[in-house]
C-alpha positions in Angstrom: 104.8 95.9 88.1 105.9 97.4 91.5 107.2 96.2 94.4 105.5 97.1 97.6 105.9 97.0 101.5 102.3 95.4 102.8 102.2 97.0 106.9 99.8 95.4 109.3 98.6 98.8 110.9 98.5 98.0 115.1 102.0 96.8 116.6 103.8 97.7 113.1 102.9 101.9 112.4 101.4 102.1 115.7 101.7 101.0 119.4 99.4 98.3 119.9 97.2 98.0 123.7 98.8 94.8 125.0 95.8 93.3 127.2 96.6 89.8 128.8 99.2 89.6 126.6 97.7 90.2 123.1 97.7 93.0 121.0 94.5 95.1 120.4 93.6 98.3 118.5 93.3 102.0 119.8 89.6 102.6 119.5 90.2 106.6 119.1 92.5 108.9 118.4 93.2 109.6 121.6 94.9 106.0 122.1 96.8 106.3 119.3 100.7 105.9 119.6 102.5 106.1 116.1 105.7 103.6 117.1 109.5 105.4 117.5 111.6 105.3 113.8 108.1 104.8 111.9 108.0 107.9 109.5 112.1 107.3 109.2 111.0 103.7 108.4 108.7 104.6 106.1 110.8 107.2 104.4 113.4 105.2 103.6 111.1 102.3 102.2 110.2 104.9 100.1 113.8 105.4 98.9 114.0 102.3 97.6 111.0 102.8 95.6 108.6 100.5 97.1 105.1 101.4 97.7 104.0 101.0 101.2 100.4 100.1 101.4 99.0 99.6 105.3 96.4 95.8 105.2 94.5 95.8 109.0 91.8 93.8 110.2 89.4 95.9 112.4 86.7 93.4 113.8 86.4 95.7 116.7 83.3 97.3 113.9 81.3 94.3 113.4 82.1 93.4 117.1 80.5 97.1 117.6 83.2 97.7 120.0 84.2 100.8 117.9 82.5 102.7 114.9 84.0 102.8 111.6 84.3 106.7 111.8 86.4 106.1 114.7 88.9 103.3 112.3 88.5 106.0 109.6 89.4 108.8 111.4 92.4 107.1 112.8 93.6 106.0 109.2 93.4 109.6 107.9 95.8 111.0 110.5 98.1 108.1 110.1 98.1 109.3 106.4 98.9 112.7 107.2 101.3 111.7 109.7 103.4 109.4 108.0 104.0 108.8 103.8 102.3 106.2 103.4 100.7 105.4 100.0 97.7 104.0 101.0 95.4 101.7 103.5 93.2 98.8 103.4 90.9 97.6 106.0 88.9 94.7 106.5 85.8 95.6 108.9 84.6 91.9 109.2 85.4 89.0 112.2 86.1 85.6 111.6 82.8 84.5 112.1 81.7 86.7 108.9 83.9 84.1 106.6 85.2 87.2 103.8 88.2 86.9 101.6 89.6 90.0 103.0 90.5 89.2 106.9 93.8 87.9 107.2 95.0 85.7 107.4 93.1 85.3 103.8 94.7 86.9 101.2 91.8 89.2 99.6 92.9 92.4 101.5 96.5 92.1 100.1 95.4 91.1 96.5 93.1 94.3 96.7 95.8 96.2 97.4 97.8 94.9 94.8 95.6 95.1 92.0 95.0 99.1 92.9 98.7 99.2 92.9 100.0 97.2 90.5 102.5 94.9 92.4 104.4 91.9 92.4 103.9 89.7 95.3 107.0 88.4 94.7 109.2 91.0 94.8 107.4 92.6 97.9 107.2 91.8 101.6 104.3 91.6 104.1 105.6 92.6 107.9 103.1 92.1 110.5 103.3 91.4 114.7 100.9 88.2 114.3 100.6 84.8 112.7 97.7 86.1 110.5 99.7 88.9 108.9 102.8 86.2 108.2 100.3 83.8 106.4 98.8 86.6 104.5 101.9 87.5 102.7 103.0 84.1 102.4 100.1 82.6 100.6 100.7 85.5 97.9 104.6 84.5 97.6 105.7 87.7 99.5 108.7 88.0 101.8 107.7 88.1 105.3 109.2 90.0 108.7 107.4 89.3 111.7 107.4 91.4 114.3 108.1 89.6 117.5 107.0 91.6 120.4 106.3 88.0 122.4 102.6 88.5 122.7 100.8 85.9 124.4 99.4 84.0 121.3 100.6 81.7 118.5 103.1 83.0 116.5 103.6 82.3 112.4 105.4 79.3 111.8 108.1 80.3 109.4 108.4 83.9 108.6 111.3 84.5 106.2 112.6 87.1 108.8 112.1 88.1 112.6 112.8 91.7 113.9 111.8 93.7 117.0 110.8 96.6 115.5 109.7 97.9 112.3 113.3 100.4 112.1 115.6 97.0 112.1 113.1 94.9 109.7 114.4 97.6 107.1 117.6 97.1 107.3 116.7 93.6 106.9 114.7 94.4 103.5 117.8 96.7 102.4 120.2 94.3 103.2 118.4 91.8 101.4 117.9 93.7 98.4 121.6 94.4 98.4 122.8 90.8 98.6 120.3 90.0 95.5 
């Protein structure tokens, strides 16, 4: 089994649109902001062998505030862009009730069946509550992203960073002391 490094997409790879203090998602291509030290980030994930598998909710779709062309289009140039293995999206809102919208699980367990990983030797880092729960109710290690958006935060990641750059020094550092 592999290890892998699960990335919430919006405030982690890219620059999330802060709006009354909360994050939300870049509707086009022209919006999008792929965050300083991401592709060095990612590279070096990469070094130390894990997978590095991108798990987003996008309820702007079934909110029909954006198409899914638009989500799709934006996931292929992040691809291009940066080395990342692969992406998994949940299209749905909470009041659709699916396994896949974190902070249930299904989107991560998805991804790790395609990829053959253990949850337990792989992290989850996320910039929200639902992202920390998602990776914790699999056993992962968890990094949030504290960018103090207006909003509840996760109640007990096992680390905090302020960008996704310093939360892998935290993973190589803890892999090290292992």
């Amino acid at each position: 089994m592999r290890k892998a490094i699960f990335l919430d997409r919006d405030g982690v790879i890219n620059k999330a649109i802060i709006k009354d203090g909360k994050p939300l998602s870049p509707n086009s291509l022209k919006e999008l902001e792929i965050l300083p030290g991401v592709r060095q980030s990612i590279a070096k994930l990469k070094e130390l062998n894990f997978v590095c598998l991108v798990v987003t909710n996008q309820p702007n779709v079934s909110r029909k505030i954006v198409d899914k062309n638009s989500v799709i289009q934006i996931n292929n140039f992040l691809k291009n862009e940066i080395p990342l293995d692969d992406i998994f999206v949940c299209y749905h809102d909470d009041k659709d009730n699916c396994d896949c919208r974190k902070p249930k699980s299904g989107l991560l367990l998805k991804a790790g069946k395609k990829w053959d990983v253990d949850f337990n030797k792989s992290f989850m880092i996320g910039d929200r509550w639902r992202d920390i729960e998602a990776g914790e109710n699999l056993g992962c290690k968890t990094i949030f992203l504290d960018y103090k958006y207006s909003e509840t935060k996760p109640k007990k990641p096992s680390f905090v960073s302020d960008t996704l750059f310093n939360a892998v020094h935290i993973i190589e550092k803890y892999i090290y002391e292992k």
